[in-house]
C-alpha positions as CSV (number, residue, x, y, z in Angstrom):
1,X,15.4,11.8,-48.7
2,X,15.8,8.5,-50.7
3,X,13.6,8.0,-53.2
4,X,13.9,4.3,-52.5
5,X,14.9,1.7,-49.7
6,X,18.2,0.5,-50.0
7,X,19.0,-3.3,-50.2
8,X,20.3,-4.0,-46.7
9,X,18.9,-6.0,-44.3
10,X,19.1,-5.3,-40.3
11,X,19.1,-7.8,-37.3
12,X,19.5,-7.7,-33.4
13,X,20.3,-9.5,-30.9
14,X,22.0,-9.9,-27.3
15,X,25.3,-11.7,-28.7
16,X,26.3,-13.4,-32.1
17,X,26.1,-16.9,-30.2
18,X,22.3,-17.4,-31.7
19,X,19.8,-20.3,-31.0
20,X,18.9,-22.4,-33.7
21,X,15.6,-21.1,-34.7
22,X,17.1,-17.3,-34.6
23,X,20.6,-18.9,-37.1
24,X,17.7,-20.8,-39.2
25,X,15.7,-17.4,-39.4
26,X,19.1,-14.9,-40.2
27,X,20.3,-17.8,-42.7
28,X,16.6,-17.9,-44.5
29,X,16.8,-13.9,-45.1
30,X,20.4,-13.6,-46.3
31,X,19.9,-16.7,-48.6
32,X,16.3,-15.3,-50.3
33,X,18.0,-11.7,-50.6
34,X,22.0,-12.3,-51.8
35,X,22.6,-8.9,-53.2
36,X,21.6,-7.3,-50.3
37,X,23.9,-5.6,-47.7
38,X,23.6,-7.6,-44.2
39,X,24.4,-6.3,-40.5
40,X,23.7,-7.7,-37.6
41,X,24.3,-5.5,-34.1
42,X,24.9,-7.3,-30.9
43,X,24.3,-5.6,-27.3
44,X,27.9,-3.8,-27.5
45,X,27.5,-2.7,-31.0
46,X,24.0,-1.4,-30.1
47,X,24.9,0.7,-27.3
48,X,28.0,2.2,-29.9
49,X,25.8,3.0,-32.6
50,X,23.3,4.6,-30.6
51,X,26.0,6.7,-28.7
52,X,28.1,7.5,-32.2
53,X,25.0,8.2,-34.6
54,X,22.2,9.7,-32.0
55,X,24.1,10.9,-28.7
56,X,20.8,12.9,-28.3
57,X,18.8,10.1,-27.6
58,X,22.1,8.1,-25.3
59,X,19.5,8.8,-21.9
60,X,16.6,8.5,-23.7
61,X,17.8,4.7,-24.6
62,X,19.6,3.9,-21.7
63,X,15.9,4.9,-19.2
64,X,13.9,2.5,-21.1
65,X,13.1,0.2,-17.8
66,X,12.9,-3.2,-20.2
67,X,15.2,-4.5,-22.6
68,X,12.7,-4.8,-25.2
69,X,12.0,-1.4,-25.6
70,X,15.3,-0.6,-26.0
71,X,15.5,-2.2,-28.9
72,X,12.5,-1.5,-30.2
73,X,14.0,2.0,-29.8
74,X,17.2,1.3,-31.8
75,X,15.4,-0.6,-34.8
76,X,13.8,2.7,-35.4
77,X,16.9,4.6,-35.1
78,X,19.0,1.8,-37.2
79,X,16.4,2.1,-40.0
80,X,16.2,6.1,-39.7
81,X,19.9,6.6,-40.3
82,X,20.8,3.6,-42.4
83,X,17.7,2.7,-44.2
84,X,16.8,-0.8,-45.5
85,X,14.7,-3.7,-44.1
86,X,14.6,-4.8,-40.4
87,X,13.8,-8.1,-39.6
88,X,13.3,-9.4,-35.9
89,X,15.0,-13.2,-35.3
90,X,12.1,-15.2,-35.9
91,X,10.4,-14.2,-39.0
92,X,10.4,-16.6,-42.0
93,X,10.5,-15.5,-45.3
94,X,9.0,-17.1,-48.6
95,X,10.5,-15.0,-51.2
96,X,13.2,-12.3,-51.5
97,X,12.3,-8.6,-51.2
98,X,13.2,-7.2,-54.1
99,X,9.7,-5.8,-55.2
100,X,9.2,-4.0,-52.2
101,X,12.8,-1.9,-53.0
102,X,10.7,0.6,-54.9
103,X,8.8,1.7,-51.8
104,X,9.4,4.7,-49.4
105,X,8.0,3.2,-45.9
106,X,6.6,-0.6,-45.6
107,X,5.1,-2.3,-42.5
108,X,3.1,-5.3,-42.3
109,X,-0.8,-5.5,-40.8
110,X,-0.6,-6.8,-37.8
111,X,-3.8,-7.4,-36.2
112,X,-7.5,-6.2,-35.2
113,X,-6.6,-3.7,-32.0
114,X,-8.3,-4.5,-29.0
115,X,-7.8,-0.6,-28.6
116,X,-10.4,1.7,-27.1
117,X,-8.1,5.2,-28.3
118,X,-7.7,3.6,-31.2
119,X,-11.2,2.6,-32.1
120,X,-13.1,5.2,-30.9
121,X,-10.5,8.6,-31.3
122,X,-9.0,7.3,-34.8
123,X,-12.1,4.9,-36.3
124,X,-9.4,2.5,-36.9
125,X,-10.1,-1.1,-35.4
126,X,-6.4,-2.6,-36.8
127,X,-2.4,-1.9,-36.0
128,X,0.9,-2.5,-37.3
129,X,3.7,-4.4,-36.5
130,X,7.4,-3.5,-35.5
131,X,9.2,-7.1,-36.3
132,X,9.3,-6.5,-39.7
133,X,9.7,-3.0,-42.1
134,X,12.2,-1.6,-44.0
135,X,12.3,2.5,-45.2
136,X,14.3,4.8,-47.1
137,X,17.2,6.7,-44.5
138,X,15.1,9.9,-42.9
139,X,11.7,8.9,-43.8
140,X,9.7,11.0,-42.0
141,X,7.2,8.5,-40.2
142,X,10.5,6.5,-38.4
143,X,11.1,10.2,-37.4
144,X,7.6,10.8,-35.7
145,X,7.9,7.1,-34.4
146,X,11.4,8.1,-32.5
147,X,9.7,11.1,-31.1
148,X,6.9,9.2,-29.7
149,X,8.8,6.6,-28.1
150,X,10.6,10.1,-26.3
151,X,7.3,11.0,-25.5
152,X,6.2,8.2,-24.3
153,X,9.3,8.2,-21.7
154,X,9.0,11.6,-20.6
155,X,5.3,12.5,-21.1
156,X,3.4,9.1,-19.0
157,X,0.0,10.8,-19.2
158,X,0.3,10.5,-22.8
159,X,0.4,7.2,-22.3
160,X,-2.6,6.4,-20.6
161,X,-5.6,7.3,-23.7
162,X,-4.2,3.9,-24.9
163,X,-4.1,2.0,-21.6
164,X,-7.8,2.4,-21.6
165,X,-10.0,-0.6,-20.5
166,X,-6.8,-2.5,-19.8
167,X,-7.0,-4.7,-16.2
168,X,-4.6,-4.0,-14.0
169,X,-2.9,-7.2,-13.8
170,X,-2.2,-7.2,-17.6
171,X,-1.2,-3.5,-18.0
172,X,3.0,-4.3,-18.1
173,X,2.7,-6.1,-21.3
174,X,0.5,-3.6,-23.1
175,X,2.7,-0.2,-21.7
176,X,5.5,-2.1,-23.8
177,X,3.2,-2.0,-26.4
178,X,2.2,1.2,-26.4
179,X,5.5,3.1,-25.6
180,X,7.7,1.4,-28.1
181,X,5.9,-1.7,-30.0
182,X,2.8,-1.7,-32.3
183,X,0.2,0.2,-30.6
184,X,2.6,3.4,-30.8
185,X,3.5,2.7,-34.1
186,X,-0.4,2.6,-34.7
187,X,-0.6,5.4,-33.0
188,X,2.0,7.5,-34.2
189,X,0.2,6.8,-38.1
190,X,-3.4,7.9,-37.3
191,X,-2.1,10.5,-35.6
192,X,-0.2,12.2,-39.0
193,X,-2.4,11.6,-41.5
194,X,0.1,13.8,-43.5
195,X,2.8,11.2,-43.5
196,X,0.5,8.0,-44.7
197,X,0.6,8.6,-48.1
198,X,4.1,7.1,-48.3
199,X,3.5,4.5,-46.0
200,X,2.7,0.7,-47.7
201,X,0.5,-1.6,-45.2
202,X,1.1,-5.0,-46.4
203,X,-2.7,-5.8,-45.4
204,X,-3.7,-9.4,-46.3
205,X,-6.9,-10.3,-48.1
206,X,-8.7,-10.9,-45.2
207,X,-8.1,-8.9,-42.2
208,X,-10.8,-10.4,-40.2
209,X,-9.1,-13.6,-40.8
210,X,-6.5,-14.3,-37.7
211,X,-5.2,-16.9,-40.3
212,X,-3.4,-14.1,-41.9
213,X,-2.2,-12.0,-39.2
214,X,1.3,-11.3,-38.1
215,X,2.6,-12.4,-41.6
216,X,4.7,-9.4,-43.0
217,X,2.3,-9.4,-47.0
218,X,2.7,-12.5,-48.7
219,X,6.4,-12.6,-48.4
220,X,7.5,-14.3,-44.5
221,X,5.8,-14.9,-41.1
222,X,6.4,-14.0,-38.0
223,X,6.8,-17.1,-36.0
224,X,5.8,-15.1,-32.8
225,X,8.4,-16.5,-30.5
226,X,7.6,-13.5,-27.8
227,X,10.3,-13.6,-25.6
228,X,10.1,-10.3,-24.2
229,X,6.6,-11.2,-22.5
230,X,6.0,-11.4,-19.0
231,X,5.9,-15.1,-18.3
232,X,4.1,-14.9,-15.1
233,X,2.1,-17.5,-12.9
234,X,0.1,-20.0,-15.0
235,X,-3.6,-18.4,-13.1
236,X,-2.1,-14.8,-15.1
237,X,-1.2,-16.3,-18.2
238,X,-4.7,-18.1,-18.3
239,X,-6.9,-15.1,-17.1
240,X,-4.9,-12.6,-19.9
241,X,-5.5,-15.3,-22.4
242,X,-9.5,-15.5,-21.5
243,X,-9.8,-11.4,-21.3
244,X,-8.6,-10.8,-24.8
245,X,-10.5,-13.7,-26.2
246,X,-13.2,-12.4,-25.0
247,X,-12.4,-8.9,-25.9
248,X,-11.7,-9.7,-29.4
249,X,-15.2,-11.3,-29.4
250,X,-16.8,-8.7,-28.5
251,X,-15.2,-6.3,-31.3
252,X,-15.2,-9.0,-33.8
253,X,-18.7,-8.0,-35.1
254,X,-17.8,-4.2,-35.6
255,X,-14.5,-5.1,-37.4
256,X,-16.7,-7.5,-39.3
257,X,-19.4,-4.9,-40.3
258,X,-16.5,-2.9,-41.8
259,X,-15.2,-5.5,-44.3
260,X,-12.4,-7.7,-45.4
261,X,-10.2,-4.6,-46.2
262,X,-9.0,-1.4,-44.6
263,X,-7.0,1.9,-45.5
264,X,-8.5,4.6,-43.2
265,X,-6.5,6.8,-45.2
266,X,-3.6,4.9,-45.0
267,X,-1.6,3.7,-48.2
268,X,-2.9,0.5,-49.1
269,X,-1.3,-0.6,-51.6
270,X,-2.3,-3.9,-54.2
271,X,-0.7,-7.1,-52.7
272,X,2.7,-7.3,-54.0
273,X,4.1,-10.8,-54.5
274,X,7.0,-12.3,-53.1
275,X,9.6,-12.8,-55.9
């Protein structure tokens, strides 16, 4: 395996006919990075580079019911084989990523979980997030990540210690989450304690703060664009919106008790500044 990650930068999307804000987002990361390598698949050269480099994982891919996991699939697979940074198309950086090249594995904090299997299995209260990290090629954690997500397809009962205390009517969105997005990632990490200590969480100062969530360290933000998410009726968008609010009220106290920082075992590195 590669000692470090290589300077190339990976993007996604359905076809190379981008919005604005996803042109203004692949234009800010090739402009604060210029040495770096930069490839960008579309749909067509998604479903090639899954068939050429990981045949094994073709039907694995191709039963993913949504879209989004899909490609939440590939970025791990992408990453695996190629190694580098992957960036999703609405993330903003500040700085270039040249001080994070000497690392094995980075992903950024992403939030307090709202979590039960997480909280009370793992005595972790946060999670990571998939729209930003970059790796060296084979790094064993992407490799327990990709054989989750197959586990998550062909295994749903291991599924469902993370669906716990989730209401019916808002379980689609969170089974994303939990086969393919952050809470598997999450998973997957305090799960193989073994594999942390060449992972770097980009925690922020505060991770009590919602200020400084979903920003990948102190070098971009996600803008949080979502558009994978059930849209719904406006009555489900505002009762989903008023259960976690409340349910992140309720666990704000605990994840307060515990302090402004967190490793749980977990690399956590000194803030690294964005160049």
């Amino acid at each position: 395996m590669a000692t470090t990650i290589p300077a190339r930068l990976l993007q996604t999307g359905k076809h190379r006919d981008l919005p604005l804000l996803a042109r203004a987002a692949a234009a800010n990361l090739k402009a604060l990075n210029p040495g770096f390598e930069y490839r960008f698949f579309d749909d067509a050269e998604v479903n090639a580079f899954v068939a050429a480099e990981f045949p094994q994982y073709r039907e694995v891919f191709e039963n993913f019911p949504r879209r989004i996991q899909k490609y939440d699939f590939f970025r791990y697979l992408a990453v695996f084989r190629l190694g580098g940074f992957y960036f999703d198309l609405d993330v903003f950086l500040a700085g270039g990523l040249q001080p994070l090249l000497e690392s094995k594995c980075v992903f950024p904090f992403e939030e307090l979980t709202l979590s039960r299997h997480l909280r009370d299995r793992h005595a972790m209260d946060w999670e990571i997030g998939n729209y930003a990290f970059g790796a060296t090629p084979g790094h064993p954690f992407l490799e327990a990540v990709i054989q989750n997500c197959v586990r998550a397809q062909r295994e749903p009962a291991w599924i469902q210690p993370m669906m716990q205390g989730i209401p019916r009517l808002f379980q689609s969105e969170f089974y994303v989450l939990n086969t393919t997005g952050p809470g598997l990632l999450t998973r997957t990490l305090a799960e193989n304690p073994q594999l942390t200590k060449d992972v770097t969480v980009l925690f922020p100062q505060n991770v009590c703060d919602p200020e400084t969530w979903h920003q990948f360290g102190d070098f971009g933000v996600h803008a949080m664009e979502g558009s994978w998410r059930d849209r719904g009726g406006y009555l489900r968008r505002r009762l989903a919106c008023l259960w976690e609010s409340r349910r992140r009220a309720r666990l704000a106290n605990a994840s307060a008790k515990l302090g402004k920082t967190r490793s749980s075992g977990v690399q956590s590195a000194p803030i690294i500044a964005a160049s």
